[in-house]
Backbone as XML, in Angstrom:
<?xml version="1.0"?>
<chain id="A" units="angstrom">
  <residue number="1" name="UNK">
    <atom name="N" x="-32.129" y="44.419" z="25.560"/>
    <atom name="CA" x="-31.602" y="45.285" z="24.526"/>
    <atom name="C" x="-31.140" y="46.627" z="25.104"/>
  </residue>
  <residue number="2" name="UNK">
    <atom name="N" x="-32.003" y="47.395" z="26.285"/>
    <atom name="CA" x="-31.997" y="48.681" z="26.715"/>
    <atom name="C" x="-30.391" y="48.495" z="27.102"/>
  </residue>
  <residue number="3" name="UNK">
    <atom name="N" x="-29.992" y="47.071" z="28.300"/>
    <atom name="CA" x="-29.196" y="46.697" z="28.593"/>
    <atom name="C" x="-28.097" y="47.037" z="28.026"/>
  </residue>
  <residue number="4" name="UNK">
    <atom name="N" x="-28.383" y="46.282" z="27.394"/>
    <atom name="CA" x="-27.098" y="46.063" z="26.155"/>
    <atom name="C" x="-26.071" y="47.455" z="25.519"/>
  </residue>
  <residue number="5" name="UNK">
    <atom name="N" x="-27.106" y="48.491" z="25.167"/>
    <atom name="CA" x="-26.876" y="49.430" z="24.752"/>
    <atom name="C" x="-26.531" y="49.967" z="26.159"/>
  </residue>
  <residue number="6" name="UNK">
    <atom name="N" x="-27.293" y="50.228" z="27.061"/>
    <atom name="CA" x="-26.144" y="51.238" z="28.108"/>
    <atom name="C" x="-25.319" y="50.634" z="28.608"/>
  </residue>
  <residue number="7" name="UNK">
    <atom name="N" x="-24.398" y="49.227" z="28.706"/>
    <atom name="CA" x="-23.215" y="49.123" z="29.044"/>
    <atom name="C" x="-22.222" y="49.422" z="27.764"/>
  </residue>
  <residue number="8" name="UNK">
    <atom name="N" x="-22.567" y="49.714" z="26.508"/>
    <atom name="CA" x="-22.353" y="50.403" z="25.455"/>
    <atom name="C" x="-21.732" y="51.837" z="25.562"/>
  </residue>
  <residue number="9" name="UNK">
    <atom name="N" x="-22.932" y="52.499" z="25.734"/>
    <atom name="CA" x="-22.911" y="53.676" z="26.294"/>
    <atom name="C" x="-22.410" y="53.954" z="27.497"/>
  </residue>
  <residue number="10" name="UNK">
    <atom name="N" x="-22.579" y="53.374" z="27.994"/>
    <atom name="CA" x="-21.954" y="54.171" z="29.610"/>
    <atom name="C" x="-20.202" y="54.311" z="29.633"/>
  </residue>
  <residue number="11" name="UNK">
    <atom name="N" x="-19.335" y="53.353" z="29.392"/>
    <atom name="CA" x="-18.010" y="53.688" z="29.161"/>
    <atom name="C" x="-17.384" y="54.795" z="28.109"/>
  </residue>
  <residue number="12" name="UNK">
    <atom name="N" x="-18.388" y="55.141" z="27.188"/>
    <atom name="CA" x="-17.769" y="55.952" z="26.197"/>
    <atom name="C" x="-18.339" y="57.624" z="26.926"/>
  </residue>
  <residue number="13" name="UNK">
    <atom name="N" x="-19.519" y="57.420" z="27.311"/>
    <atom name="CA" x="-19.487" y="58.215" z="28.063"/>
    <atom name="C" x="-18.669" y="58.149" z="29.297"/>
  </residue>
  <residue number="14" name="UNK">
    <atom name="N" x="-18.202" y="58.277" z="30.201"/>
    <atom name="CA" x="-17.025" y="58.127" z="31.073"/>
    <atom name="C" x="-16.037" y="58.653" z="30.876"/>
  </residue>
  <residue number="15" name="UNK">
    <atom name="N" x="-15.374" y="58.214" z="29.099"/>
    <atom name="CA" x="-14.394" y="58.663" z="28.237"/>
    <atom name="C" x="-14.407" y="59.717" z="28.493"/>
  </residue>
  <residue number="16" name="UNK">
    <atom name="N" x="-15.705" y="60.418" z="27.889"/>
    <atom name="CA" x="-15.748" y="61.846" z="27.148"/>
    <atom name="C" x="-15.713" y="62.739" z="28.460"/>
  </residue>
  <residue number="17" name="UNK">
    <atom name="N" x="-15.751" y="62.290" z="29.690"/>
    <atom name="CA" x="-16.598" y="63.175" z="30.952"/>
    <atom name="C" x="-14.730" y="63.416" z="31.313"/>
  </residue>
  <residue number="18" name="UNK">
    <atom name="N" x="-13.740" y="62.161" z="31.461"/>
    <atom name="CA" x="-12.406" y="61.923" z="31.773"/>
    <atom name="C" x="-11.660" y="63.000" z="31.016"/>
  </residue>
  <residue number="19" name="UNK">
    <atom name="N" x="-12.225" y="62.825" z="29.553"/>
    <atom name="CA" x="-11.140" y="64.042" z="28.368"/>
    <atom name="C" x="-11.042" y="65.019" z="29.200"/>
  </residue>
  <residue number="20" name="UNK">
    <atom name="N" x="-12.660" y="65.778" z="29.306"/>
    <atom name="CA" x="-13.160" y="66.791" z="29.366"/>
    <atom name="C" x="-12.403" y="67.430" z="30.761"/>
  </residue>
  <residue number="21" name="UNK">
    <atom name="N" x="-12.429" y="66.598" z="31.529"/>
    <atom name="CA" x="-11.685" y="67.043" z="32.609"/>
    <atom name="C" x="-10.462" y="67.158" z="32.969"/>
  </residue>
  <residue number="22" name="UNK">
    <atom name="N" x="-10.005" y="66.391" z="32.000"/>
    <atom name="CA" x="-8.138" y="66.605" z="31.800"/>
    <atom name="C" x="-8.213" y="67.763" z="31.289"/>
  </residue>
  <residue number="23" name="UNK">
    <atom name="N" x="-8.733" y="67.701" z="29.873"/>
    <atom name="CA" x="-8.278" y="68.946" z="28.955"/>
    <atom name="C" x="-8.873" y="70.457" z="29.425"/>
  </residue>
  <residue number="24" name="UNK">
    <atom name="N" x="-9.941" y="70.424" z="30.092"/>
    <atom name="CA" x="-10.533" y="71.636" z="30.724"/>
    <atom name="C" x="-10.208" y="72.079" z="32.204"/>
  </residue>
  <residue number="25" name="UNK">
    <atom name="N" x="-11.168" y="70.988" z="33.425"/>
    <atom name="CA" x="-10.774" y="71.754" z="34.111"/>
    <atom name="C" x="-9.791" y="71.595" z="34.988"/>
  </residue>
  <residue number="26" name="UNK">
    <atom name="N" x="-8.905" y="70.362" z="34.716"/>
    <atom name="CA" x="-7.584" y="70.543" z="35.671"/>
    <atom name="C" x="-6.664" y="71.831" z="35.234"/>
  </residue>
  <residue number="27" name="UNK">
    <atom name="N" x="-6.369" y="72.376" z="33.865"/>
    <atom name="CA" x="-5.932" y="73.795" z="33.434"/>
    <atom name="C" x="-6.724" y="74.858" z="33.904"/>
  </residue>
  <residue number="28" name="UNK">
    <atom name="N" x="-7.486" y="74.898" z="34.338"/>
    <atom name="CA" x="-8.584" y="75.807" z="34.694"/>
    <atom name="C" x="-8.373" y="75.803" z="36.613"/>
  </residue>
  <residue number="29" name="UNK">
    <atom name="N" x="-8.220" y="74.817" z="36.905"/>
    <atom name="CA" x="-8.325" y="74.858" z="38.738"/>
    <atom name="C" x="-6.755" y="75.134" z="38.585"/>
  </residue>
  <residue number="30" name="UNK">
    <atom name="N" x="-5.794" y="74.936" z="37.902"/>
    <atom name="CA" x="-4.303" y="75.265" z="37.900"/>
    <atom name="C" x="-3.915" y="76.843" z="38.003"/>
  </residue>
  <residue number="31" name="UNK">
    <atom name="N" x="-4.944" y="77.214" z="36.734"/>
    <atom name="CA" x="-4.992" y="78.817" z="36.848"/>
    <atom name="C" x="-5.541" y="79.325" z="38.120"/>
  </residue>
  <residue number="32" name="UNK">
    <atom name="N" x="-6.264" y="78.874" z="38.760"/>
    <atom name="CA" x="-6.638" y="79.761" z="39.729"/>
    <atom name="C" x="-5.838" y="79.271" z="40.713"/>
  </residue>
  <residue number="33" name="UNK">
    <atom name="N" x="-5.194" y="78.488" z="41.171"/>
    <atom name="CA" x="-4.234" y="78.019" z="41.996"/>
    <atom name="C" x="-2.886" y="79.032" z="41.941"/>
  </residue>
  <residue number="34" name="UNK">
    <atom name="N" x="-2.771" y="78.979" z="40.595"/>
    <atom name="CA" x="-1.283" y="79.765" z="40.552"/>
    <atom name="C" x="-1.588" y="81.487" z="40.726"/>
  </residue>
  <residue number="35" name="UNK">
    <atom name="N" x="-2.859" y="81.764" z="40.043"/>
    <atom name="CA" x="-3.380" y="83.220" z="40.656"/>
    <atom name="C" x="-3.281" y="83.401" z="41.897"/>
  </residue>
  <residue number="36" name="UNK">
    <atom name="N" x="-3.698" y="82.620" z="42.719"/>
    <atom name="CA" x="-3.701" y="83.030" z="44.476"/>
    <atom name="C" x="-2.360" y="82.888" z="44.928"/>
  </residue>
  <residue number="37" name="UNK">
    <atom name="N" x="-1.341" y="81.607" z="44.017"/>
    <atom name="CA" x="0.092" y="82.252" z="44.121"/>
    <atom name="C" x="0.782" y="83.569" z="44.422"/>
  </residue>
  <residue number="38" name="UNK">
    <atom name="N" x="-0.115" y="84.422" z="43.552"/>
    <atom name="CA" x="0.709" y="85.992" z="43.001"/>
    <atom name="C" x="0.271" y="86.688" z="43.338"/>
  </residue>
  <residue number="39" name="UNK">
    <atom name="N" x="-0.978" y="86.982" z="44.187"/>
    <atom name="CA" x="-1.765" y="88.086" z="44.847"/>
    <atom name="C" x="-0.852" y="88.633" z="46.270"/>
  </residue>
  <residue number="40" name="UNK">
    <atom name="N" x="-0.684" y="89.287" z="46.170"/>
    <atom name="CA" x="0.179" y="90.386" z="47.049"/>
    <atom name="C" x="-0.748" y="90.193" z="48.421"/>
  </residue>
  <residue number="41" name="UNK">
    <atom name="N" x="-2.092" y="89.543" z="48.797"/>
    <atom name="CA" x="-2.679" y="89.357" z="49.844"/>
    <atom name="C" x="-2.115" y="88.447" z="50.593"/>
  </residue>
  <residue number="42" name="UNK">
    <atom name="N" x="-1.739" y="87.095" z="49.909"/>
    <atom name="CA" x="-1.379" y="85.959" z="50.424"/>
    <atom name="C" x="0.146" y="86.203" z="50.766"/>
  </residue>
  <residue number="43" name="UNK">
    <atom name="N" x="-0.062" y="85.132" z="52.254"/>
    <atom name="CA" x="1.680" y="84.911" z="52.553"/>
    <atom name="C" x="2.171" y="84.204" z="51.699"/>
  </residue>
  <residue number="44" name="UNK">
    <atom name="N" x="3.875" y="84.285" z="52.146"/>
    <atom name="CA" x="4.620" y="83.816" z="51.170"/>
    <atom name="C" x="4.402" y="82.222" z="51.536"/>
  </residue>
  <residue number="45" name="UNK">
    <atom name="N" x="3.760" y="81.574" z="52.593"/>
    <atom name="CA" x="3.671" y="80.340" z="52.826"/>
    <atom name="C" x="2.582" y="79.589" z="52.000"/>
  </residue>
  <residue number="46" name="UNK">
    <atom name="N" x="1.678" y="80.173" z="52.000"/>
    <atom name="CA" x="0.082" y="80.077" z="51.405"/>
    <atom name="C" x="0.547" y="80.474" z="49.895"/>
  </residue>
  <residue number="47" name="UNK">
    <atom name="N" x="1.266" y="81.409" z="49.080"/>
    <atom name="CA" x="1.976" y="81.280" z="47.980"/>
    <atom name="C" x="2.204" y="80.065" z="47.410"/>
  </residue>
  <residue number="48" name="UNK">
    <atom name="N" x="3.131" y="79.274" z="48.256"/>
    <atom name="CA" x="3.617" y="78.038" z="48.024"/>
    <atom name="C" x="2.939" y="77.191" z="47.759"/>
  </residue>
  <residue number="49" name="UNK">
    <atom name="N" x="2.220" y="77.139" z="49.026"/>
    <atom name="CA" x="1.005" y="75.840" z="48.689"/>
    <atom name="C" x="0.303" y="75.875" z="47.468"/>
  </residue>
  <residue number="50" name="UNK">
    <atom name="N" x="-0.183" y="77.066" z="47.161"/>
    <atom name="CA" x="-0.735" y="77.742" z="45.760"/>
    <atom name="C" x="0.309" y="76.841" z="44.701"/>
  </residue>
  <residue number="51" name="UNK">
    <atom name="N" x="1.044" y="77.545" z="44.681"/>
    <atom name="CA" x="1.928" y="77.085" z="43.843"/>
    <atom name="C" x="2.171" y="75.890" z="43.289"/>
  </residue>
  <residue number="52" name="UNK">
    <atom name="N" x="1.884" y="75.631" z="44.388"/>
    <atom name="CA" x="2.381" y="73.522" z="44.589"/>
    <atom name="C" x="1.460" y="72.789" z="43.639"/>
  </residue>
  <residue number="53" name="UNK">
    <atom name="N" x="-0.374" y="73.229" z="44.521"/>
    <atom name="CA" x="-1.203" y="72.655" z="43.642"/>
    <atom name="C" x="-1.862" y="73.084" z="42.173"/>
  </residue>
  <residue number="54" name="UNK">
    <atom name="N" x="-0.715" y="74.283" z="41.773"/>
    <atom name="CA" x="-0.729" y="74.384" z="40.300"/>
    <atom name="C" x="-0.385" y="73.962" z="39.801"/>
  </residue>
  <residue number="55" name="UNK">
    <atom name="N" x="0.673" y="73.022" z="40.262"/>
    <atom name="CA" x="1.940" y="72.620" z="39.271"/>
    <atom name="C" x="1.460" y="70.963" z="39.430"/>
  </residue>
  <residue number="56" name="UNK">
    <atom name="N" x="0.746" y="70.774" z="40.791"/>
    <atom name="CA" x="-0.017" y="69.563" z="40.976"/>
    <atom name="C" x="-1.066" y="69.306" z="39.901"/>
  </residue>
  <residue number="57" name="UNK">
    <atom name="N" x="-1.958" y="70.025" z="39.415"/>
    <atom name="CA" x="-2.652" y="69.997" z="39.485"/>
    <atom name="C" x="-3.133" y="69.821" z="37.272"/>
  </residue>
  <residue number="58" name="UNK">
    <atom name="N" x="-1.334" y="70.720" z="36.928"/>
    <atom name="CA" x="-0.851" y="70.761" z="35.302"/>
    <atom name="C" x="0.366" y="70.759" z="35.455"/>
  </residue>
  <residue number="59" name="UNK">
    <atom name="N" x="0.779" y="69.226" z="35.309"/>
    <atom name="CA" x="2.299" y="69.539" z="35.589"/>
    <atom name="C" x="3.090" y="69.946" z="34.100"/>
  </residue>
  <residue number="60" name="UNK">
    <atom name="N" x="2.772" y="70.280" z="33.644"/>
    <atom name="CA" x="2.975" y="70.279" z="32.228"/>
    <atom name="C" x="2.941" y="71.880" z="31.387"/>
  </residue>
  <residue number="61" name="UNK">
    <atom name="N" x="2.768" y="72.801" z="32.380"/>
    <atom name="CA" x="2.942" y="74.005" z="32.161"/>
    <atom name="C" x="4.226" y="74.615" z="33.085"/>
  </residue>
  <residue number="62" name="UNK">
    <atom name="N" x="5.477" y="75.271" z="32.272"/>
    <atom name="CA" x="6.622" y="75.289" z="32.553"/>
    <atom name="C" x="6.728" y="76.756" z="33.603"/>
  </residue>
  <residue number="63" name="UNK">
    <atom name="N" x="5.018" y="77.408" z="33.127"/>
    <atom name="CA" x="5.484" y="78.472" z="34.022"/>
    <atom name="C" x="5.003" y="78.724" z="35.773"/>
  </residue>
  <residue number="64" name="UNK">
    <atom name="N" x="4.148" y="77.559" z="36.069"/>
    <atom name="CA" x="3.918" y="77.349" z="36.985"/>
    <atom name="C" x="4.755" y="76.764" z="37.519"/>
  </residue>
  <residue number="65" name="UNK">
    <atom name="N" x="6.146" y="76.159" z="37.323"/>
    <atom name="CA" x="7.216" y="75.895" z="37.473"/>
    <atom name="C" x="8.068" y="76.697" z="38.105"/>
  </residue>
  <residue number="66" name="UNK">
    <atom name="N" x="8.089" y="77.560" z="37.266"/>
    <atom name="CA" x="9.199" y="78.569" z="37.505"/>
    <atom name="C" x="8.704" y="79.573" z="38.657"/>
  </residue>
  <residue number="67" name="UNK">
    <atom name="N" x="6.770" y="79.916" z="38.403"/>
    <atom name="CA" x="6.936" y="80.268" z="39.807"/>
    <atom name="C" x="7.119" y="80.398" z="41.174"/>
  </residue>
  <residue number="68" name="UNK">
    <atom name="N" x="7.045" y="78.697" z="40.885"/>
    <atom name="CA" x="6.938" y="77.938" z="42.313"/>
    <atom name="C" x="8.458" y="77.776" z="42.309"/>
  </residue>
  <residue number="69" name="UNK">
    <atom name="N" x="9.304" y="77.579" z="41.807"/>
    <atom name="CA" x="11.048" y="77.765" z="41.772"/>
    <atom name="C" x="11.250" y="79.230" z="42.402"/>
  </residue>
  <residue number="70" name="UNK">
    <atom name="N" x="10.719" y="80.331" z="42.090"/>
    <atom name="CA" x="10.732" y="81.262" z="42.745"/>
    <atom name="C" x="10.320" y="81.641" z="44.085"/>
  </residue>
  <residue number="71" name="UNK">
    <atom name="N" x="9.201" y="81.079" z="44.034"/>
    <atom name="CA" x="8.491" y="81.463" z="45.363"/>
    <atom name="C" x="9.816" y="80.199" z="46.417"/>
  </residue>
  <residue number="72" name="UNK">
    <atom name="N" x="10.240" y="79.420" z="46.022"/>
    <atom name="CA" x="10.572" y="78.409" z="46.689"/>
    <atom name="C" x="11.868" y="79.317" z="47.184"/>
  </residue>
  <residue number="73" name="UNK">
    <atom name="N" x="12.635" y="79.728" z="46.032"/>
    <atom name="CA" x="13.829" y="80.402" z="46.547"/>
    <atom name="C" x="14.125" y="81.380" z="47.079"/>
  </residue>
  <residue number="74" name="UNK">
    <atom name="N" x="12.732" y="82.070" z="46.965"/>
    <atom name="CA" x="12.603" y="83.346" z="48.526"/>
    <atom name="C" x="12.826" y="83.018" z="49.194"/>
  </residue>
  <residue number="75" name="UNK">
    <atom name="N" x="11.995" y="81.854" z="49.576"/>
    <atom name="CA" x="12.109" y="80.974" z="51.080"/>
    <atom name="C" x="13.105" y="80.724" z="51.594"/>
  </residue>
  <residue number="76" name="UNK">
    <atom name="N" x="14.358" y="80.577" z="50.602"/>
    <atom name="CA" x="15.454" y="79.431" z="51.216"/>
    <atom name="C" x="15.256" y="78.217" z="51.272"/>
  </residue>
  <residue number="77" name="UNK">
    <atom name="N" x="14.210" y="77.918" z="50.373"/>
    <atom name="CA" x="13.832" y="76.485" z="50.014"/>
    <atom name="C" x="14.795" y="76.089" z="48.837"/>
  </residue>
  <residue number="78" name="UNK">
    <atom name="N" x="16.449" y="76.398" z="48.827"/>
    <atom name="CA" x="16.971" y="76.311" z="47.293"/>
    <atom name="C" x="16.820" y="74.912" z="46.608"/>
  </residue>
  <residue number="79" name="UNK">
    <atom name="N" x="16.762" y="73.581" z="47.134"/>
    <atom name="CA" x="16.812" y="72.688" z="46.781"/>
    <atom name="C" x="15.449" y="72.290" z="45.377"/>
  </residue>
  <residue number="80" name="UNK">
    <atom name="N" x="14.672" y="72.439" z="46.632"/>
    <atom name="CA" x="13.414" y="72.603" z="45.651"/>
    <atom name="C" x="13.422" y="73.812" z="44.351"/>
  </residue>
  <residue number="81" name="UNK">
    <atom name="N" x="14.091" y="75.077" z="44.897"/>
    <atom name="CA" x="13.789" y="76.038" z="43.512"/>
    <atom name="C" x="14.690" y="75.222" z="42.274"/>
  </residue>
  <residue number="82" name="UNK">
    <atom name="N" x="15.772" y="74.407" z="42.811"/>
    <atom name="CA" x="16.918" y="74.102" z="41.586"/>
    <atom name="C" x="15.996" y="72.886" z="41.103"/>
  </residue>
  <residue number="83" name="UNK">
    <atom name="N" x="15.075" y="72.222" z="41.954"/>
    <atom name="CA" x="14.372" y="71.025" z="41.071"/>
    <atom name="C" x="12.934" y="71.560" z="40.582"/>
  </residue>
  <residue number="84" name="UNK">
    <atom name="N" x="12.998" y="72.646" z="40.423"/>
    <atom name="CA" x="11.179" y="73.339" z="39.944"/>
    <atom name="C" x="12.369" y="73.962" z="38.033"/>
  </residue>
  <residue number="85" name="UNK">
    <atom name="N" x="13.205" y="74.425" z="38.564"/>
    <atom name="CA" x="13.677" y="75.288" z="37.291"/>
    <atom name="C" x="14.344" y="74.057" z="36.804"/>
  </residue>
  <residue number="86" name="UNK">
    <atom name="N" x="14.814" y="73.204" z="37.131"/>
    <atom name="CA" x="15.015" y="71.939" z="36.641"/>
    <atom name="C" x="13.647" y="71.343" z="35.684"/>
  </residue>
  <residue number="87" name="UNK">
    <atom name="N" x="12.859" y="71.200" z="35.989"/>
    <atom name="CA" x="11.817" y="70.736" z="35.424"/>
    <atom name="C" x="11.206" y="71.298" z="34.829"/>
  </residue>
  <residue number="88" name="UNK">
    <atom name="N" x="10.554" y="72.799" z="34.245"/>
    <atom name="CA" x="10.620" y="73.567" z="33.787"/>
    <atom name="C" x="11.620" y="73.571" z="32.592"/>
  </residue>
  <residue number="89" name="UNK">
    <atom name="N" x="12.690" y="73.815" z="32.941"/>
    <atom name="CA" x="13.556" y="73.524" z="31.423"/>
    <atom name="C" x="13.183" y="72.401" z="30.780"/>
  </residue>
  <residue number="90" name="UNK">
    <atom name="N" x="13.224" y="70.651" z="31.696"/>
    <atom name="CA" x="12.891" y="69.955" z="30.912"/>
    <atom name="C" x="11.494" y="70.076" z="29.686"/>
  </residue>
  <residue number="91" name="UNK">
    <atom name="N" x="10.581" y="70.986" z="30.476"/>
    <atom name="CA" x="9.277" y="70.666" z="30.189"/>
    <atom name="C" x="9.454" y="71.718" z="28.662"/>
  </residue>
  <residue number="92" name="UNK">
    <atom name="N" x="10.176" y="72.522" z="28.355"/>
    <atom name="CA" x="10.717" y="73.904" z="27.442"/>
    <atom name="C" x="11.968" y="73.884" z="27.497"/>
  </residue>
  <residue number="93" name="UNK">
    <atom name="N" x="12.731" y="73.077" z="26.695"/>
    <atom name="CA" x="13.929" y="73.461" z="26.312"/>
    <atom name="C" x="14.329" y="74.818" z="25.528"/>
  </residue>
  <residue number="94" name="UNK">
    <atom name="N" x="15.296" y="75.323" z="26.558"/>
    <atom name="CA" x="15.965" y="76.499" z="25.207"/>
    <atom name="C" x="14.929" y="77.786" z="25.324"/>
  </residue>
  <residue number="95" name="UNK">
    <atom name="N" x="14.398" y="77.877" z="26.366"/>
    <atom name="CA" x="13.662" y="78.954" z="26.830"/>
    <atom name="C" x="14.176" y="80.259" z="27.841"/>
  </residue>
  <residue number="96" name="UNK">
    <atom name="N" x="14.384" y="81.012" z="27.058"/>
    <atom name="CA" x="15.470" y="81.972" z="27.737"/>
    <atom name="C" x="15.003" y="82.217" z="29.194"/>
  </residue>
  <residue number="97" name="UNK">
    <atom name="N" x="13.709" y="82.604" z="29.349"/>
    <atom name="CA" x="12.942" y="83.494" z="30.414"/>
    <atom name="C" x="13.288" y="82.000" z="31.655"/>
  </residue>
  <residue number="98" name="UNK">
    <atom name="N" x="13.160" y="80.724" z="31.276"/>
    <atom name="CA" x="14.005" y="79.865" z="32.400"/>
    <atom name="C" x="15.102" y="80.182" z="33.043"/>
  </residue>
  <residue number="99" name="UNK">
    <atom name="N" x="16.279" y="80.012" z="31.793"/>
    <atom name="CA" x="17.675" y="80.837" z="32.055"/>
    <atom name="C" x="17.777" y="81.987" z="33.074"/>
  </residue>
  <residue number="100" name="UNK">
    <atom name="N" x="16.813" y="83.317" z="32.407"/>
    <atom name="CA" x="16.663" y="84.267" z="32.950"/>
    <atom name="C" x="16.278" y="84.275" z="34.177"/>
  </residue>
  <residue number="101" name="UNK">
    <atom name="N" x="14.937" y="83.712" z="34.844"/>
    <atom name="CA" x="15.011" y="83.494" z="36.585"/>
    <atom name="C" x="15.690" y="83.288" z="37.284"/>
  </residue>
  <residue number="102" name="UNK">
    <atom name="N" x="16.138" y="81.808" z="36.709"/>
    <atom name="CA" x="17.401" y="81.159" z="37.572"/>
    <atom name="C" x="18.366" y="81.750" z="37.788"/>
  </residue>
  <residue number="103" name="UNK">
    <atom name="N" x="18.741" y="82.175" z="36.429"/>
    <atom name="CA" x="20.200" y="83.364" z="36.822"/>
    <atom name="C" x="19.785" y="84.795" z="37.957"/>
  </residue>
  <residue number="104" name="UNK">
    <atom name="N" x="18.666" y="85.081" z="37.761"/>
    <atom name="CA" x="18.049" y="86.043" z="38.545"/>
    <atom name="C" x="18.367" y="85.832" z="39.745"/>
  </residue>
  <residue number="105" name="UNK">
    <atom name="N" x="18.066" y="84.442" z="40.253"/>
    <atom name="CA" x="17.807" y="84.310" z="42.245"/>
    <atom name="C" x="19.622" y="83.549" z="42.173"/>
  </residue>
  <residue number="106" name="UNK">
    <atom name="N" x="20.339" y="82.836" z="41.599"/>
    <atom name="CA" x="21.266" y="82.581" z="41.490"/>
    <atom name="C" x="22.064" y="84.142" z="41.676"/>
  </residue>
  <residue number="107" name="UNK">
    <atom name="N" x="22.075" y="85.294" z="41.062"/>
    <atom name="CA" x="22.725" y="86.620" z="41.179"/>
    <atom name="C" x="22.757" y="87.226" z="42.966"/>
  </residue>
  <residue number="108" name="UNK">
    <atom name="N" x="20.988" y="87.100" z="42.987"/>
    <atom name="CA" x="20.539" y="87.674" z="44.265"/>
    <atom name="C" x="21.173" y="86.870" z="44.833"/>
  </residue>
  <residue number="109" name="UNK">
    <atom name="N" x="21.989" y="85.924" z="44.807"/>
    <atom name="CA" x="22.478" y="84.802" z="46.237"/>
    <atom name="C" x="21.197" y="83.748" z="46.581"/>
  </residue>
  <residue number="110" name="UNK">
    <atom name="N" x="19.868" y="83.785" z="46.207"/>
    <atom name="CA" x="19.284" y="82.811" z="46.793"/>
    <atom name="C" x="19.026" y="81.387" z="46.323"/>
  </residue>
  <residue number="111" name="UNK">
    <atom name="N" x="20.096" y="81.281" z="45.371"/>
    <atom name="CA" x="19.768" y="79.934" z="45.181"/>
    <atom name="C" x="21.412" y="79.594" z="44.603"/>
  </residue>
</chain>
């Protein structure tokens, strides 16, 4: 019977442990990923990587997108910045502050 009930239990628990970690802390290790992005300590290389595994990590937030489109097009990485602000729009259509970057490093010449 004990049996019975914890192969019961044990998958729904699993469930709840899986939610919990989508909905909490992969947004949560994203934020601090994209924070060490923007700290004026870090190189612009170590930026990136930051960057990367924010956007790795929630791909689904448009502005970790755009920073990593930025940080990318400092670099002279343009390919990648045109497929970060690419995706980003997809992810937020009709979002000016997208527009607005792109046209930003597009003005400066870097992308």
């Amino acid at each position: 019977m004990r049996l019975r009930k914890a192969m019961i239990v044990a998958p729904v628990a699993l469930a709840l442990v899986a939610f919990v970690w989508i909905t909490c802390a992969m947004p949560l290790r994203a934020d601090v990923y994209i924070r060490s992005a923007t700290e004026q300590e870090t190189t612009p290389d170590e930026r990136i990587v930051f960057a990367r595994q924010a956007v790795q990590f929630w791909t689904v937030e448009p502005a970790y997108r755009m920073t990593l489109a930025s940080l990318e097009g400092r670099a002279g990485n343009f390919a990648q910045a045109e497929a970060q602000f690419a995706a980003a729009d997809q992810l937020c259509r009709n979002d000016a502050r997208i527009w607005a970057a792109e046209g930003l490093l597009r003005r400066l010449g870097q992308i």
